[in-house]
C-alpha positions as CSV (number, residue, x, y, z in Angstrom):
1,X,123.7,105.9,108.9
2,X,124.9,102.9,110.5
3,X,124.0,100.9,107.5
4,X,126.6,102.4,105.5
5,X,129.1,101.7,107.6
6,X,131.2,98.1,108.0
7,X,133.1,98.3,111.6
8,X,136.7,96.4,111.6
9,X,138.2,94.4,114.6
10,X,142.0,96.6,114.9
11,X,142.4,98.8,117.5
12,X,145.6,100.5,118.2
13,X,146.0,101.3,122.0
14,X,148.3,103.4,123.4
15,X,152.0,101.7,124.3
16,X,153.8,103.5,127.7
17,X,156.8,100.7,126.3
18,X,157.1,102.7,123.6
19,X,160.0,105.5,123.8
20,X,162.1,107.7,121.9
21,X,165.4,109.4,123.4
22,X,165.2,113.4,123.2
23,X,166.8,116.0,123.9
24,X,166.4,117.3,127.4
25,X,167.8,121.0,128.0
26,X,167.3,123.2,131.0
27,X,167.9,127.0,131.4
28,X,168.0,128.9,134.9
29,X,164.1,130.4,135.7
30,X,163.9,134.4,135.8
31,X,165.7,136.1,137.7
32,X,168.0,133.2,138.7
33,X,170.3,133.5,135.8
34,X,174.2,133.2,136.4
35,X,175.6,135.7,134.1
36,X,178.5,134.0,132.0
37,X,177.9,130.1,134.0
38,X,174.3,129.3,132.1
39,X,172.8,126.1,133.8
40,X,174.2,123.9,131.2
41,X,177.5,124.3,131.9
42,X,177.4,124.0,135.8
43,X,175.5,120.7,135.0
44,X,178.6,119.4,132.8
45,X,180.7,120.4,134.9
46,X,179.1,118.2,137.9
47,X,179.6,115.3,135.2
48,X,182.8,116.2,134.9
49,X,183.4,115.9,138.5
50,X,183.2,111.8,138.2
51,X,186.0,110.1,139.2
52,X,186.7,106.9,137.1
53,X,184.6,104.8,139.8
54,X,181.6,107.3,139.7
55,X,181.5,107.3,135.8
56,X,181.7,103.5,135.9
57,X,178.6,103.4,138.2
58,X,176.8,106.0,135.8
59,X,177.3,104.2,132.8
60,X,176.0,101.1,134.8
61,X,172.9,102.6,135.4
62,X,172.7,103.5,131.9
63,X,172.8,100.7,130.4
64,X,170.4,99.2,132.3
65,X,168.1,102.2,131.8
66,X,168.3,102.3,127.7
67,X,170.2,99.3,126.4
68,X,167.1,96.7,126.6
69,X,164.9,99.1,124.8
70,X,166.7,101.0,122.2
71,X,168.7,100.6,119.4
72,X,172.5,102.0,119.4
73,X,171.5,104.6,122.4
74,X,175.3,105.6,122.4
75,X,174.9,107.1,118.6
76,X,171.4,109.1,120.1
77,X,173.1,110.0,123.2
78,X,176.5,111.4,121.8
79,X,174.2,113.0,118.8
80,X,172.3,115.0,121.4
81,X,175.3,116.1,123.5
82,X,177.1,117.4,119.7
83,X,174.0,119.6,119.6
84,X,174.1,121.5,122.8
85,X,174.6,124.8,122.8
86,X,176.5,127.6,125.4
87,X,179.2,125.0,126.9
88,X,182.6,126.4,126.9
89,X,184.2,123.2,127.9
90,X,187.0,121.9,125.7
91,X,185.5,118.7,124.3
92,X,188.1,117.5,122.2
93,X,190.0,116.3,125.4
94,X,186.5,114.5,126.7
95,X,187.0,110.5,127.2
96,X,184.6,108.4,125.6
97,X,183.0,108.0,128.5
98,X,182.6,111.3,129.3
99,X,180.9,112.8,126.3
100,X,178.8,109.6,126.5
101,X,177.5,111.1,130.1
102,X,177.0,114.4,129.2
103,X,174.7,113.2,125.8
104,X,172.8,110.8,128.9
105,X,172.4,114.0,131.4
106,X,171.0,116.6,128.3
107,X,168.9,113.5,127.1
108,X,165.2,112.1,128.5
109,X,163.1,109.1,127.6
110,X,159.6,110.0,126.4
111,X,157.0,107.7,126.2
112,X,155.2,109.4,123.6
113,X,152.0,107.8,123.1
114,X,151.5,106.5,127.0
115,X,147.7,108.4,127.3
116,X,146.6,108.1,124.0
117,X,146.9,107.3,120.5
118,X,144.0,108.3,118.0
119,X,142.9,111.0,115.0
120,X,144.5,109.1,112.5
121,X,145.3,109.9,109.2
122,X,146.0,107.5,106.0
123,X,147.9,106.9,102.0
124,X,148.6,104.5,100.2
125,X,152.2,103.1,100.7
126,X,155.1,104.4,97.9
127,X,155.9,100.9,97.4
128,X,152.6,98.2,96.5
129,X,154.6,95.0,95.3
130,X,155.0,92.0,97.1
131,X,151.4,92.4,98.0
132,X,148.8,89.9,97.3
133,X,146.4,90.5,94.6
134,X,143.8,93.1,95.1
135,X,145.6,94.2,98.8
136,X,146.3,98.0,99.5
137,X,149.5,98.6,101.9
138,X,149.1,101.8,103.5
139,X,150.6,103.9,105.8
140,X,148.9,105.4,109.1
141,X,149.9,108.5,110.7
142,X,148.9,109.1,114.3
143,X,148.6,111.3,116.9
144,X,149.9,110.2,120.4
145,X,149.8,111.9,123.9
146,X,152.3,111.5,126.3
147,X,153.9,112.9,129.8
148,X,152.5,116.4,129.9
149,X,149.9,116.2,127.5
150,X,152.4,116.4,124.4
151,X,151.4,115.6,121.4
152,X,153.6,114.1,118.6
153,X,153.2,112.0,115.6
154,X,154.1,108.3,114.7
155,X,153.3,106.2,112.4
156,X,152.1,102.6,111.7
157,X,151.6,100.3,108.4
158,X,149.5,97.8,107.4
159,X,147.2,96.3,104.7
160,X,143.9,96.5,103.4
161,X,143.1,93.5,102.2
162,X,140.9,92.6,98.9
163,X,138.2,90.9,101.5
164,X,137.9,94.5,103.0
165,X,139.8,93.2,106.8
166,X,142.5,95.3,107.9
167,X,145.9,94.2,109.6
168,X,147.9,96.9,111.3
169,X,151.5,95.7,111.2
170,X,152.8,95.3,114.8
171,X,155.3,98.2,115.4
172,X,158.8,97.9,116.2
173,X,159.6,97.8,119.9
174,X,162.1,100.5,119.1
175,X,162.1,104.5,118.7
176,X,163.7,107.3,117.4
177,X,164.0,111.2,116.7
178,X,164.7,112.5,113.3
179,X,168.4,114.4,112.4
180,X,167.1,118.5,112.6
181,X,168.9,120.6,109.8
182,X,167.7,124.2,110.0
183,X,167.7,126.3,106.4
184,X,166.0,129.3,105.0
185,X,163.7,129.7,102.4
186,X,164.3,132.4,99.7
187,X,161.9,134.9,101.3
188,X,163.5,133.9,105.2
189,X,161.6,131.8,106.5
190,X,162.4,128.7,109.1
191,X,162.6,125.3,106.5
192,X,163.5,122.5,108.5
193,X,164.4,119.1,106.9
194,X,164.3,115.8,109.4
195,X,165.7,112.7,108.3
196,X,165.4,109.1,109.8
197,X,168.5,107.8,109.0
198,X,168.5,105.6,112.1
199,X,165.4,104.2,111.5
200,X,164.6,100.7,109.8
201,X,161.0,101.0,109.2
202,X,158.2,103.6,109.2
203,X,156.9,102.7,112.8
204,X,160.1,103.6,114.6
205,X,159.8,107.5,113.2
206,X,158.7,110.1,115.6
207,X,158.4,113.9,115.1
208,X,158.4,115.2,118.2
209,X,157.7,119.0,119.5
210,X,161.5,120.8,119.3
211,X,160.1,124.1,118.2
212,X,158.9,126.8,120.4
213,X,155.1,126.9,117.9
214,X,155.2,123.4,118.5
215,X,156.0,123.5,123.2
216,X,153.3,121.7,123.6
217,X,152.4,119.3,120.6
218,X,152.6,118.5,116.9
219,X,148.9,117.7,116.4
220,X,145.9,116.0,114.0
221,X,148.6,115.4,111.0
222,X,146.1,115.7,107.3
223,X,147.9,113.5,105.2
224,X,146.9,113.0,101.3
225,X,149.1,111.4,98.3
226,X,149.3,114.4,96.0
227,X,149.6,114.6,92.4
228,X,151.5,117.5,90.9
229,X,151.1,118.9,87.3
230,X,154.0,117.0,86.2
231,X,152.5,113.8,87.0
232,X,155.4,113.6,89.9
233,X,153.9,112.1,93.3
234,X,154.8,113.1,96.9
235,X,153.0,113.4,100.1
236,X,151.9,116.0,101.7
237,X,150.2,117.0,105.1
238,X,149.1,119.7,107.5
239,X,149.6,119.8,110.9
240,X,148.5,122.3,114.4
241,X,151.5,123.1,116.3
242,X,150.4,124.5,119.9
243,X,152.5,126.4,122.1
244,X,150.3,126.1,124.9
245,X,148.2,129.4,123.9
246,X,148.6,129.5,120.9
247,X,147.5,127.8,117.5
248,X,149.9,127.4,114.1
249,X,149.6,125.9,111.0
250,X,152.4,124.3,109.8
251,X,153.1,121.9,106.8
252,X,155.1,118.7,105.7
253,X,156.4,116.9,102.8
254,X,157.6,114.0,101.7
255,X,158.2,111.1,99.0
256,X,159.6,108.4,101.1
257,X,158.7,108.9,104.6
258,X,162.5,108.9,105.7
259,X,163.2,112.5,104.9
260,X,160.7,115.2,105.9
261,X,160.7,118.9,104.8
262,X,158.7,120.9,107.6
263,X,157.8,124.5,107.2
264,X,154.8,127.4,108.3
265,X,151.7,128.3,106.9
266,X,152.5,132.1,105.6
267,X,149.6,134.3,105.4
268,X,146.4,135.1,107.3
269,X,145.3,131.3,107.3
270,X,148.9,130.7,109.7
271,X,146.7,130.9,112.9
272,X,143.5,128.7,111.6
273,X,143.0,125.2,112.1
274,X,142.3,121.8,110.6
275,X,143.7,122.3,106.9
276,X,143.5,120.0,104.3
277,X,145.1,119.8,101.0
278,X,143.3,118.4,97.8
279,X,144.8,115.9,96.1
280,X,146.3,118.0,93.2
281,X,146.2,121.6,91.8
282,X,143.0,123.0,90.1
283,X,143.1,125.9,87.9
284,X,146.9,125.9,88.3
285,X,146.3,126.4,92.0
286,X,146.6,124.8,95.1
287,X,143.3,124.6,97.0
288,X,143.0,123.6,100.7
289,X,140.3,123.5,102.9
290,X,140.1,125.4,106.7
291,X,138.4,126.2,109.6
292,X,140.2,129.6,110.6
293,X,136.8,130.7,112.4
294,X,136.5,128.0,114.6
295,X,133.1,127.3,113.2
296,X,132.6,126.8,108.9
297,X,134.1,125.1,106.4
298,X,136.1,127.3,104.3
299,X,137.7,126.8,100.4
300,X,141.0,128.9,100.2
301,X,143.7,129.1,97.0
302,X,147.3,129.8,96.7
303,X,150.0,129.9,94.3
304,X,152.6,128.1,96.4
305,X,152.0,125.4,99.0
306,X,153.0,127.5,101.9
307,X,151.1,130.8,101.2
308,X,147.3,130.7,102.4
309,X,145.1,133.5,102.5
310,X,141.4,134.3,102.6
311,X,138.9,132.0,101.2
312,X,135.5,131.3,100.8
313,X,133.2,129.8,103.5
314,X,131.6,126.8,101.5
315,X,130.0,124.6,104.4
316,X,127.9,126.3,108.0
317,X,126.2,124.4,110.4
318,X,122.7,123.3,109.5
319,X,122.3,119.9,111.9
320,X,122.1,119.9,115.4
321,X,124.9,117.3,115.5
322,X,127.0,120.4,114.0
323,X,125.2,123.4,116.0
324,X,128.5,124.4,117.8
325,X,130.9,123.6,114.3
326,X,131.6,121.8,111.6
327,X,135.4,120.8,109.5
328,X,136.7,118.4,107.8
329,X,138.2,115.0,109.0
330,X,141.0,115.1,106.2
331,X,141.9,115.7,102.3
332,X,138.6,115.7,100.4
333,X,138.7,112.4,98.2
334,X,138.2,112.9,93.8
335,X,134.6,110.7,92.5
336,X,133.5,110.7,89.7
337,X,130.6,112.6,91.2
338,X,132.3,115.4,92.3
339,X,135.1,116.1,96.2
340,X,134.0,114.1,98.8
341,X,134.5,115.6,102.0
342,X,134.4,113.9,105.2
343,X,133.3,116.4,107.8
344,X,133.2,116.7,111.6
345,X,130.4,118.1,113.4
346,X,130.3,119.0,117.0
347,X,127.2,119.2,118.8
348,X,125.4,119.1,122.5
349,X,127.7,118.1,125.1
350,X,130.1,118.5,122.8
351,X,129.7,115.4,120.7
352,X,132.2,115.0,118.1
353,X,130.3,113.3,115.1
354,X,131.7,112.3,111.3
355,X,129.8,113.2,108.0
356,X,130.3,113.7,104.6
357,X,129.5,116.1,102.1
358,X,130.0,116.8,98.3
359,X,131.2,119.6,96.5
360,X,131.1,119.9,92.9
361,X,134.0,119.0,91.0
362,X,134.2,122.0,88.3
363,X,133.6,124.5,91.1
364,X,134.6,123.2,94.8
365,X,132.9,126.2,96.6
366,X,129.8,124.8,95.0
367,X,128.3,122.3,97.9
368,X,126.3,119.7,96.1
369,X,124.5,117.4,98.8
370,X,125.5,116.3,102.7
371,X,124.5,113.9,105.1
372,X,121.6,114.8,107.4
373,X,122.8,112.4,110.1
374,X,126.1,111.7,111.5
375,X,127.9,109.0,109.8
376,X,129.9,107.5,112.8
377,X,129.2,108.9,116.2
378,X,129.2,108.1,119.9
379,X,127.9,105.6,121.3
380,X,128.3,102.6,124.3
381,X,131.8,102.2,125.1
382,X,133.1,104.3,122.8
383,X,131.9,107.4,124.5
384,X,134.6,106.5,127.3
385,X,138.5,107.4,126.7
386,X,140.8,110.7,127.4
387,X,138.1,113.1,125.7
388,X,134.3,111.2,126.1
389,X,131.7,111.7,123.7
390,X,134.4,112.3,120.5
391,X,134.8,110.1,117.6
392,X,137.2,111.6,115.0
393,X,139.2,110.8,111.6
394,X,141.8,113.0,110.2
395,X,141.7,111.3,106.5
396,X,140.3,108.2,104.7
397,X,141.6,106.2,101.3
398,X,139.4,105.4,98.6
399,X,139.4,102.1,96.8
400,X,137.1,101.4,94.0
401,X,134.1,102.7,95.4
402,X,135.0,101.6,99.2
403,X,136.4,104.3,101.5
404,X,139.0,103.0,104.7
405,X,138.4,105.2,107.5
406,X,140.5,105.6,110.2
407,X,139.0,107.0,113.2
408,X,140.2,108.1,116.8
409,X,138.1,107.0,119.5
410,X,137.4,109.3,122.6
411,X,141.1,110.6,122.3
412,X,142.1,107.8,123.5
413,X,142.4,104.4,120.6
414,X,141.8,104.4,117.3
415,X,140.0,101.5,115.1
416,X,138.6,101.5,111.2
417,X,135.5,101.1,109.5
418,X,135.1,100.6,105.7
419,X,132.2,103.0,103.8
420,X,130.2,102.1,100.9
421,X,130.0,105.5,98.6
422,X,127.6,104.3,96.5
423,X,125.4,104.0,99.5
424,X,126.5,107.6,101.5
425,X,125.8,109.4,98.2
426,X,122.5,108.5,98.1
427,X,121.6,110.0,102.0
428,X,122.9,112.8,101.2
429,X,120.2,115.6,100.6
């Protein structure tokens, strides 16, 4: 299938320079727990326990710590110490100085894409003027690893220009963590809203983990531009959170990229993986697509945006570079023809493959035509990286009849190709 595909020149490394400031909160271990003195409170009061030279020396070290690579760190740091919980200390009578310590000692750097950064996702930018003619801005959402294995996402820009080259937009040298407001829904569940207020472009916003689902990543964001009955515009995206053990499906929205609304997947389809939303309702319904058996492609339905249940499995395994299981790699994309879907397929040594397949656009469950061979898969160099053998994309943009894709390499870097759908529509069988 290599014919079909056009390989670009960007490739986004990971960047260990690259931190955001985070909340860092410790409780005592079982069984050590000091009833009434929680570990929070005997560390502030050890802070508290500076004399003017030693909180001169602290703030000394401070500065040289954060000042070089972030922008206002005293607004993070005294953010974070206004959010911790359990300490009985008076702080209206705290110096500056003081509550500026405290915010340091509950507070970490975390280089959040240090190991990797790759399984991309991409939309159109909200805002297309200023661009030259025939150009597509467009926004990238990725996943990077950092200390621990973490996952969390980022984002970059760039443009797609009319001569089919890409140029990723260098990202800001600096970080941060969104504002956290916690609300319920009308039927009780968790609604949290994150806002970027102290960001000043897309590339310095990071969601990282701060919810138990989520202890040990935010991963493989499915981002589409979605179009509502209304004609109103937003964008949407699924997400894995991962606890460690466990698998959840959560969800996001947004219109500007600056304010987030991030909630669970209710139903049976909460503990599934790799969702992804199409593009707008049909039939008055929302439809998604899933892997919640760990091995088919599966259509599913709902009402509302956060209620999945059910569904339909639409795609199996039929190649043997999809024996072990096949998914999607993002939103499927409206033709003319019908949904195309650009699927993943893993096979013998667990290679991770891309491919595509069509279903029909009156009746999605209805599979059309797919690719006998894998459309991008491993090979040379990029077999080498975090994961080996694993080439993967978590969405692609159409234009005219040219797909972008976005794909991670090895779980390590990520780079593009461009896709003639003329040309894949024709292999597929």
């Amino acid at each position: 299938m290599t014919a079909l595909v056009t390989k670009l020149s960007p490739v986004l490394r990971p960047d260990s320079s690259r931190t955001v400031i985070r909340p860092f909160i410790l409780s005592d271990p079982a069984g050590f727990a000091q009833v009434g003195h929680p570990r929070t409170e005997r560390i502030a009061q050890r802070v508290l326990s500076l004399d003017k030279a030693g909180i001169k020396a602290e703030l000394k070290t401070l500065r040289e710590a954060l000042d070089a690579r972030h922008r206002e760190p005293d607004r993070i740091l005294f953010d974070i110490f206004a959010g911790v919980e359990g300490l009985k200390i008076d702080r209206s009578v705290l110096s500056h100085d003081q509550a500026l310590l405290l915010g340091a000692y509950f507070s970490e750097e975390f280089s959040f894409e240090s190991a990797a950064l790759f399984n991309p996702s991409i939309v159109r930018h909200p805002v297309q003027t200023g661009v030259a003619a025939g150009d597509t801005r467009f926004i990238l959402s990725l996943r990077g690893i950092g200390e621990g294995h973490i996952s969390t996402l980022t984002f970059r820009t760039g443009t797609w220009t009319a001569a089919g080259d890409v140029h990723v937009d260098p990202p800001s040298p600096h970080a941060v963590g969104p504002y956290i407001d916690r609300t319920q829904s009308d039927r009780g569940e968790l609604v949290v809203q994150l806002s970027f207020d102290r960001a000043e472009e897309i590339s310095e916003a990071v969601i990282y983990p701060f919810l138990p689902s989520q202890g040990r990543g935010i991963e493989d964001v499915r981002m589409v531009e979605f179009t509502d009955t209304d004609g109103a515009v937003d964008y949407r995206a699924t997400y894995t959170a991962f606890n460690g053990s466990d698998v959840r499906q959560g969800l996001l929205r947004t219109t500007d990229f600056n304010n987030f609304e991030m909630r669970g997947v209710r139903g049976d389809l909460y503990a599934g993986k790799g969702m992804a939303l199409f593009p707008r309702k049909y039939g008055g319904r929302y439809l998604m697509l899933s892997r919640q058996d760990n091995e088919n492609l599966w259509l599913c339905s709902s009402e509302d945006f956060s209620s999945w249940s059910g569904g339909e499995k639409i795609v199996m395994p039929k190649y043997p570079w999809e024996f072990i299981q096949i998914g999607n790699c993002g939103s499927p994309i409206e033709l003319d023809e019908g949904w195309l879907v650009l699927t993943h397929g893993v096979g013998l040594i667990r290679n991770y493959c891309v491919g595509a397949c069509l279903l029909d656009k009156n009746a999605p469950a209805k599979l059309l035509g797919r690719l006998e061979k894998p459309l991008l898969e491993p090979e040379g160099a990029t077999r080498d990286g975090y994961v080996p053998n694993v080439v993967y994309s978590c969405g692609a943009i159409l234009r005219g009849r040219t797909l972008l894709l976005p794909y991670g390499v090895a779980d390590n870097s990520t780079t593009f190709a461009t896709v003639d759908v003329d040309a894949l529509l024709a292999e597929m069988r």
